[in-house]
N, C-alpha and C positions, 0 to 999 in steps of 0.2 A: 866722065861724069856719070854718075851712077841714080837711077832712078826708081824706086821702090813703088809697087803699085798692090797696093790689100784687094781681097775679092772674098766674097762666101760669105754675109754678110745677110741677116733679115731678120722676119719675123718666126717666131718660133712658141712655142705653148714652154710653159715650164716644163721641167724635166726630159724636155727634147735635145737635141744636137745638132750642131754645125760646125761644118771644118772652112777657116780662113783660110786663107792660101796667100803670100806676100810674095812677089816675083819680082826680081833684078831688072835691069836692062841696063847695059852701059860696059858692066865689067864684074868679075864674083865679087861677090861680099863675104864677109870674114862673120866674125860672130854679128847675132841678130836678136834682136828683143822686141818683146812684143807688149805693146801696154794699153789702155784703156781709160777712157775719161766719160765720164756722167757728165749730164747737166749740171751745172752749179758746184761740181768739184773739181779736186785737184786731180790730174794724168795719175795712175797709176800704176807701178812695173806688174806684171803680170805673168811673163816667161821669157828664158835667156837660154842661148843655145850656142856653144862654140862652132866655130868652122870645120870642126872637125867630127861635130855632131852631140862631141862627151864630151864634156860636161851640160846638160841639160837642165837647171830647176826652172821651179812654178813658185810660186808667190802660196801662203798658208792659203789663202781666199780660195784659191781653185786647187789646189793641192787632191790630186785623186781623182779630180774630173777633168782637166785638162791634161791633154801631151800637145808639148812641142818638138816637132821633128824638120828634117831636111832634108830635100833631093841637091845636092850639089849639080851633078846631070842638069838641072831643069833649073839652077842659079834658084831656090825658091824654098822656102821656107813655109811650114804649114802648123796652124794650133788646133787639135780637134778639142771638140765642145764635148762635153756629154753633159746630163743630166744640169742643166740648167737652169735659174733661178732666176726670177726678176731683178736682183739685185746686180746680176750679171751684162746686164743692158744699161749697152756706151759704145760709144766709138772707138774703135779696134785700132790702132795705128801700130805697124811695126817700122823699125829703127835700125838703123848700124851701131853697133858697139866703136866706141872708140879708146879710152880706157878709164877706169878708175873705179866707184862702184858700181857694178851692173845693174845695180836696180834704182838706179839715179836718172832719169831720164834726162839729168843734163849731159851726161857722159856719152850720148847716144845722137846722130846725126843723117842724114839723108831721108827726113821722115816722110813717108807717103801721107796720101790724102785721108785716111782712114774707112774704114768699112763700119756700118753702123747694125749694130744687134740691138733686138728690141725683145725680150722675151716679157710674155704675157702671162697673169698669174691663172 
């Protein structure tokens, strides 16, 4: 059983950064996504990462401000923030890949609790 746990997570002024961090326990995970849900909206894909590191994208929204990368070593999967936006404040959840569209969060399973970003304008 595989259990995913988000961390790196808070309050931040616009235009500031933070880097997530989502860590395994149980056994590797294979590809990993990472997505985001507001109040009163729907979850959205955010960044997808193979197990092998490449293929990596981002979502248009964060496109240039976000990377997602991987330490295999450390089972653990990281999204840095940069220059950030209020509109970027939601709760961070990342996911296992299982297959079909990657940016489907129904395709996606073992979700952690999420981590919650709050940026201020």
């Amino acid at each position: 059983q595989v259990q995913l746990v988000e961390s790196g997570g808070g309050l931040v002024q616009a235009g500031g950064s933070l880097r997530l961090s989502c860590t395994a326990s149980g056994r590797a995970v294979r590809s990993v996504g990472w997505f985001r849900q507001a109040p009163g909206k729907e979850r959205e894909f955010v960044a997808h990462i193979h197990w092998s590191g490449s293929p990596a994208y981002h979502a248009n929204s964060v496109k240039g401000r976000f990377a997602i990368s991987r330490d295999n070593a450390e089972n653990s999967v990281s999204l840095q923030m940069h220059s950030l936006k209020p509109e970027d404040s939601a709760v961070y959840s990342c996911s296992i890949y299982s297959a079909g569209n990657d940016e489907d969060a129904i395709n996606y399973w073992g979700w952690g609790k999420g981590t919650l970003v709050t940026v201020s304008s």
